[in-house]
C-alpha atoms as one frame of an Amber mdcrd trajectory, in Angstrom:
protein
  10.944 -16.885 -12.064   8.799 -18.651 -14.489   6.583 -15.666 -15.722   9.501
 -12.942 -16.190   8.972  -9.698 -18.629  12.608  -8.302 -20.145  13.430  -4.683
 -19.908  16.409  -3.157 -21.443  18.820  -1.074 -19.202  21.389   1.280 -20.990
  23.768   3.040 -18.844  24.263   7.046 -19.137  27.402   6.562 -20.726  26.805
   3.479 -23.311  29.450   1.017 -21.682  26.388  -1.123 -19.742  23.552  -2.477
 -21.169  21.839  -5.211 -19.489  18.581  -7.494 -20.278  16.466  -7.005 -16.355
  14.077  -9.176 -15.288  10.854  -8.165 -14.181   8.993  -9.822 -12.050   6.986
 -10.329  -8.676   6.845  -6.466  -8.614  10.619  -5.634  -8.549  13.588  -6.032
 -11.087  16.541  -9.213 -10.337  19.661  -9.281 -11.652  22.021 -11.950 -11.846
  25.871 -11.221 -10.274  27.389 -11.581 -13.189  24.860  -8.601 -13.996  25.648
  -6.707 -11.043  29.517  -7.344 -11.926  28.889  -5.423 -15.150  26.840  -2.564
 -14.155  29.004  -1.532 -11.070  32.259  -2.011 -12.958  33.537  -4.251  -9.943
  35.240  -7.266 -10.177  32.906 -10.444  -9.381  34.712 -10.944  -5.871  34.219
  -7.278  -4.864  30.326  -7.635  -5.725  30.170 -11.172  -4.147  31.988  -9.909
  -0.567  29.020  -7.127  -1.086  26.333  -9.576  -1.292  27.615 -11.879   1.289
  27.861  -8.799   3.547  24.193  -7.474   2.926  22.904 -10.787   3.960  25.424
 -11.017   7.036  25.197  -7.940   9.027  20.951  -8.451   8.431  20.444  -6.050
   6.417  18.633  -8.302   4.666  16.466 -11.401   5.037  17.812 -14.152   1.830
  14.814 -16.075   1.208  12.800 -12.945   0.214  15.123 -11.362  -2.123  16.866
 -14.254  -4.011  15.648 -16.283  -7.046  16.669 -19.039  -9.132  16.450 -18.735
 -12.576  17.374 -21.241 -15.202  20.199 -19.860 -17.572  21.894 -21.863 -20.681
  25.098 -21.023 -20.679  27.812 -20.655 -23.671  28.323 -24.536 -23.277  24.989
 -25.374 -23.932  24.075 -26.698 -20.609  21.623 -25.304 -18.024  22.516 -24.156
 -14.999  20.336 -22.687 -11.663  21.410 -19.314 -11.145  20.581 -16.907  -8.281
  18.718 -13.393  -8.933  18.892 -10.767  -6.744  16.081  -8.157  -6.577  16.482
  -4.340  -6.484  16.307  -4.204  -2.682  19.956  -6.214  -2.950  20.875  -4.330
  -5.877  20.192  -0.874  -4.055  22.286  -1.824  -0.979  25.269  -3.262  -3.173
  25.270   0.295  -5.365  25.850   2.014  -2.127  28.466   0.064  -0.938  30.643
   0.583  -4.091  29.155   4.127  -4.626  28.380   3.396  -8.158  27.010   6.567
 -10.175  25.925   3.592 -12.800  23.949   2.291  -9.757  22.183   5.786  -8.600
  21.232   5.178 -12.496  20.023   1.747 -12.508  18.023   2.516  -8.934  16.007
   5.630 -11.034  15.525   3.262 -14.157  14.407   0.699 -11.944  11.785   3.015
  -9.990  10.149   4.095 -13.215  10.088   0.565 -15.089   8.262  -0.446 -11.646
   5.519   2.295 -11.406   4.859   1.619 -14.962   4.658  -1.600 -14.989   2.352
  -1.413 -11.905  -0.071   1.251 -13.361   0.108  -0.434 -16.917  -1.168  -3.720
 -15.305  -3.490  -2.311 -13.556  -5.553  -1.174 -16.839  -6.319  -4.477 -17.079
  -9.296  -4.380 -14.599 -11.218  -1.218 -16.884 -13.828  -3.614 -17.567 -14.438
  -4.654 -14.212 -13.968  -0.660 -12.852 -16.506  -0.042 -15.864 -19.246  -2.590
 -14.079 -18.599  -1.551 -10.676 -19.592   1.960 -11.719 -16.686   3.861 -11.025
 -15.179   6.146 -12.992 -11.898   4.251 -14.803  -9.978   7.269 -15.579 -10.444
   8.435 -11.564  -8.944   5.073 -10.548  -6.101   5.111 -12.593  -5.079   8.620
 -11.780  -5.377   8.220  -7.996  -3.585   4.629  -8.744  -0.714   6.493 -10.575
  -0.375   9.836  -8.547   0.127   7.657  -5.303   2.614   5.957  -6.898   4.471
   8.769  -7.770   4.066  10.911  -4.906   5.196   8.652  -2.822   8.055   7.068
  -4.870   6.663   3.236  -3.971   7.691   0.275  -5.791   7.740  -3.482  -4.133
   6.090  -4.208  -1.285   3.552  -0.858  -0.325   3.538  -0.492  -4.517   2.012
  -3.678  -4.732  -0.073  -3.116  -1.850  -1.466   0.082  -2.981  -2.288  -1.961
  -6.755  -3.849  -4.920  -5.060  -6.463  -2.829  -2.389  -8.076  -1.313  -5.923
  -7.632  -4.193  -8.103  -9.204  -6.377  -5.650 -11.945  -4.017  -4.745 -13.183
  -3.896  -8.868 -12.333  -7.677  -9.207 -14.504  -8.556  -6.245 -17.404  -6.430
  -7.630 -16.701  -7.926 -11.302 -17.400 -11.629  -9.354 -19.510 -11.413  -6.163
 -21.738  -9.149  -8.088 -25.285  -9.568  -6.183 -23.887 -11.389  -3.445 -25.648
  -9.465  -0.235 -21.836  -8.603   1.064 -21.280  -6.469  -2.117 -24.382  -4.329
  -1.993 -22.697  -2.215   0.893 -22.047   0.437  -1.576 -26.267   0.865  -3.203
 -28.422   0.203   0.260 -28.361   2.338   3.376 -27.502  -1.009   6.131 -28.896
   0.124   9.247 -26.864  -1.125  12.525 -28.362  -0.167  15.710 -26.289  -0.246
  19.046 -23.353   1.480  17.502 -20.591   2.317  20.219 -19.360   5.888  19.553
 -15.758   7.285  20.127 -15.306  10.368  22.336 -13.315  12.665  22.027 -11.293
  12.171  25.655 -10.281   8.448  25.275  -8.992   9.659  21.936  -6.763  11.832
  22.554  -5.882   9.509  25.874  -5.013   7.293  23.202  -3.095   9.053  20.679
  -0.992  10.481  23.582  -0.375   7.105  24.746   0.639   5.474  21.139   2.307
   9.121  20.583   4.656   7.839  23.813   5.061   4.264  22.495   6.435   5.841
  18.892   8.948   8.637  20.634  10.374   5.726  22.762  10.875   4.107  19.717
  12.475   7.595  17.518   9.399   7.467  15.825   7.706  10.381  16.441   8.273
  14.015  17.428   6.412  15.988  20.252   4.336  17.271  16.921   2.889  13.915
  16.993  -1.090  14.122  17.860  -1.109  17.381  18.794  -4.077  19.256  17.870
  -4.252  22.167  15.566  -7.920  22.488  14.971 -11.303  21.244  16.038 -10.978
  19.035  13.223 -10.546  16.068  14.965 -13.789  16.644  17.742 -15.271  17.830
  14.232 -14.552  14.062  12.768 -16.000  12.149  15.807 -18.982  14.106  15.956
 -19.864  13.968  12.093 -20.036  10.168  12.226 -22.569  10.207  14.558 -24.614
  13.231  13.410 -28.287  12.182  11.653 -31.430  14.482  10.510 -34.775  13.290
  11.334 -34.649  10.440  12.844 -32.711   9.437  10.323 -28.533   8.953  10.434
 -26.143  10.120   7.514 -23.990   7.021   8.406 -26.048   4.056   9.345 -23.526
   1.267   9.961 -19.784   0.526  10.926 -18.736   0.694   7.515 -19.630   3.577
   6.799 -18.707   5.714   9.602 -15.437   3.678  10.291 -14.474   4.668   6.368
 -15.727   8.509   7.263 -13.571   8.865  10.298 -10.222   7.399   8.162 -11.196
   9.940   5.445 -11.826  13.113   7.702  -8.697  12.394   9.970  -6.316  11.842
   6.998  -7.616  14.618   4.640  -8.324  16.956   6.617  -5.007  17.583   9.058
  -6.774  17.786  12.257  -3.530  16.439  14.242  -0.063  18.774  13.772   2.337
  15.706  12.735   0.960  11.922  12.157  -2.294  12.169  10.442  -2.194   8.989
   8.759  -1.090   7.011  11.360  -3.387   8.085  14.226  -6.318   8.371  11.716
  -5.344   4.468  10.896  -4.920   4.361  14.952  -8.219   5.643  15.194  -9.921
   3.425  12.709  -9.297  -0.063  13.652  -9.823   0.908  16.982 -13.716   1.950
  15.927 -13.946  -0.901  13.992 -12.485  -3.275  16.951 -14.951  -0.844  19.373
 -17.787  -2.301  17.098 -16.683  -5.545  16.235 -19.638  -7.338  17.427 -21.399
  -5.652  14.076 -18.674  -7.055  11.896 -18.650 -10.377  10.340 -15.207 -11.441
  10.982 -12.521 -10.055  12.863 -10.631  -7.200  12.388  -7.309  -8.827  11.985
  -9.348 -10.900   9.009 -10.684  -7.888   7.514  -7.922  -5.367   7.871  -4.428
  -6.689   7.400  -1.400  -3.810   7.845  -0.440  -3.888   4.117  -4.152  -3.516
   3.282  -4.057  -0.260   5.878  -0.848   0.958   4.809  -2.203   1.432   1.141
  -5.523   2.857   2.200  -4.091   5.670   4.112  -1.467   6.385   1.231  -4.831
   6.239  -1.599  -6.818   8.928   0.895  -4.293  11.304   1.714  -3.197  11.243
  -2.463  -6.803  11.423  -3.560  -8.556  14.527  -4.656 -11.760  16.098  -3.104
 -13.676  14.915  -6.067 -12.809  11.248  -5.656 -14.235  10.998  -2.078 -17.192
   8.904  -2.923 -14.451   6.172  -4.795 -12.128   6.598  -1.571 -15.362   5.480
   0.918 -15.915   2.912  -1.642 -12.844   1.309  -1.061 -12.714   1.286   2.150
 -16.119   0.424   3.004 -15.171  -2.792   0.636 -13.349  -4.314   3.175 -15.705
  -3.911   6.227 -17.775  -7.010   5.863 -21.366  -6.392   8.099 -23.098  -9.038
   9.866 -25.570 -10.632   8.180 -28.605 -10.616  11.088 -27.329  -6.729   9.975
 -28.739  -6.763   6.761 -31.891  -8.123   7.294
C-alpha cells in the first residue's frame, strides 16, 4: 500500500473518528481500526475476520494488505489491512449501526474518488473529440445508479479512460481510425432471428437452473429485437449504414440494451448476443474475441449503454467500437 490517499471518517455520534486508507479502488482498515469503529473488543472482531475467511466467504489474498505502521515504541511493524469487502461482512456480523455508517461513507468517498480521477484524462477526451462534460456525466451517473465501487467501479472507469488514453497515444495508428473512415468488410455472416431466440431460450434454461433468471427472461415484448437484427444489416444504394463488424456488433449491443426488446434480461442477452456476432465473424477480427472482449470489459459496457442518454449514442458506439480491432487485409 505504497501509494495510499487519507480520508477522514467521523462517526454520526462523534465517539469514532478514524484516518481510512484509500487505495486500489476501495478503503482498508487496520483491526485495531475495525475494533474502534464497531465498538467490539479486538477478539470479537478477530473471531469475525477469521470466520469471513473460513466459511469462504471470502478469498484472503485479494482483500488483505500489509502496510507499514510505526508504532508508539518507535519501531515498525507489518500490519494487515482489510478492504471494505471485509469490513462490510464484519459490520453485519456485529450489526453495527456505526458500520451501516462507515459502508455509506465508504460508497461515496469511492465514487468520488473514481469520478475525480477520472478528470484527469480531459485533455486526452478533448483530442479524441468527444465531448468532456458528456463523458464525465455518463462516467458519474453509472456510478451512481448503480451504486458500484471496487471491482465493476473500476471496470466501468478503466473501459473510458482507456478508450481516450489510447486515442491520446495511438493517434494515427490505422487501428484507431475506426471511428473517421467507413471500413468496408465484405462476407459478413448475419444473425437471424430463429437461432436467436433458439439461443436466448437455451442460455435462458442454463440461468433458471442456476436461480438466475425468471420465466421473464428473453421473452419478447416487441419487434424490437427482429427490429435490431435487421437494422444492422439494412444499406441504401448499394451502399450499407454499417460496413464492418465493429460497427454493427456495437449497433446490435446498443439497440438490444436501450431499447427493451426482451421482457427481463436485456443486458445480458444483448451482451449474449454480441460476442456471439462478433465470434460469428471472427474471421474479420484481428484477434480473438476472448483478447478483445474480456467479461469485466463487457460488464462495464452494458452498465455505460443502458445509463447513457439518447444524445450520447454516437460516444456509446465509440466506445465500443474501440475495442473491436478489424483485420488489417480489412482496411486496405
Amino acid at each position: 500500500m505504497a501509494h495510499q490517499q487519507i480520508q477522514i471518517f467521523t462517526s454520526n455520534d462523534g465517539k469514532a473518528q478514524l484516518e481510512v486508507a484509500l487505495e486500489q479502488g476501495t478503503v482498508w482498515l487496520s483491526l485495531d481500526q475495525m475494533t474502534g469503529l464497531f465498538d467490539r473488543d479486538k477478539s470479537v472482531i478477530s473471531r469475525h475476520i477469521r470466520n469471513v475467511f473460513k466459511e469462504g466467504e471470502l478469498e484472503r489474498e485479494s482483500v488483505v494488505a500489509k502496510n507499514a505502521t510505526t508504532a508508539a515504541d518507535g519501531k515498525t511493524y507489518e500490519v494487515d489491512y482489510y478492504n471494505l469487502d471485509v469490513i462490510i461482512s464484519v459490520g453485519y456480523r456485529v450489526k453495527s449501526q456505526r458500520g451501516v455508517q462507515f459502508r455509506q461513507w465508504a460508497t461515496q468517498v469511492l465514487k468520488d474518488h473514481l469520478v475525480q480521477g477520472y478528470t484527469l484524462n480531459q485533455r486526452r477526451l478533448t483530442e479524441r473529440g468527444i465531448e468532456f462534460e458528456q463523458a464525465v456525466d455518463l462516467l458519474s451517473r453509472t456510478l451512481t445508479h448503480q451504486g458500484l465501487v471496487s471491482n465493476e467501479g473500476e471496470a466501468v472507469t478503466r473501459v473510458i479512460s482507456e478508450y481516450a488514453r489510447s486515442w491520446s497515444l495511438l493517434q494515427g495508428y490505422d487501428e484507431q481510425q475506426l471511428a473517421e473512415v467507413g471500413i468496408k468488410q465484405p462476407d459478413m455472416q448475419p444473425l437471424e432471428l430463429d437461432e436467436a431466440l433458439k439461443a436466448i431460450g437455451e442460455l435462458k434454461q442454463t440461468l433458471m437452473a442456476k436461480g438466475e433468471a425468471t420465466e421473464l427472461f428473453g421473452q419478447l415484448r416487441s419487434n424490437g429485437l427482429a427490429s435490431a437484427l435487421a437494422t444492422i444489416e439494412q444499406g441504401f444504394g448499394g451502399e450499407l449504414f454499417y460496413p464492418n463488424i465493429a460497427a454493427r456488433a456495437a449497433h446490435l449491443l446498443y439497440f438490444v440494451i436501450k431499447n427493451h426488446p426482451l421482457a427481463d434480461g436485456n443486458k445480458r442477452c444483448g451482451s449474449f448476443l454480441f460476442l456471439w456476432y462478433l465470434r460469428r465473424n471472427a474471421a474479420l477480427l484481428a484477434r480473438s474475441v476472448e483478447q478483445l472482449i474480456n467479461d469485466n470489459t463487457l460488464v462495464a459496457l452494458a452498465l455505460l449503454v443502458a445509463e447513457s442518454l439518447p444524445d450520447q449514442k454516437t460516444l456509446m458506439i465509440r466506445l465500443i467500437e474501440h475495442f473491436i480491432l478489424l483485420r488489417e487485409s480489412a482496411q486496405g
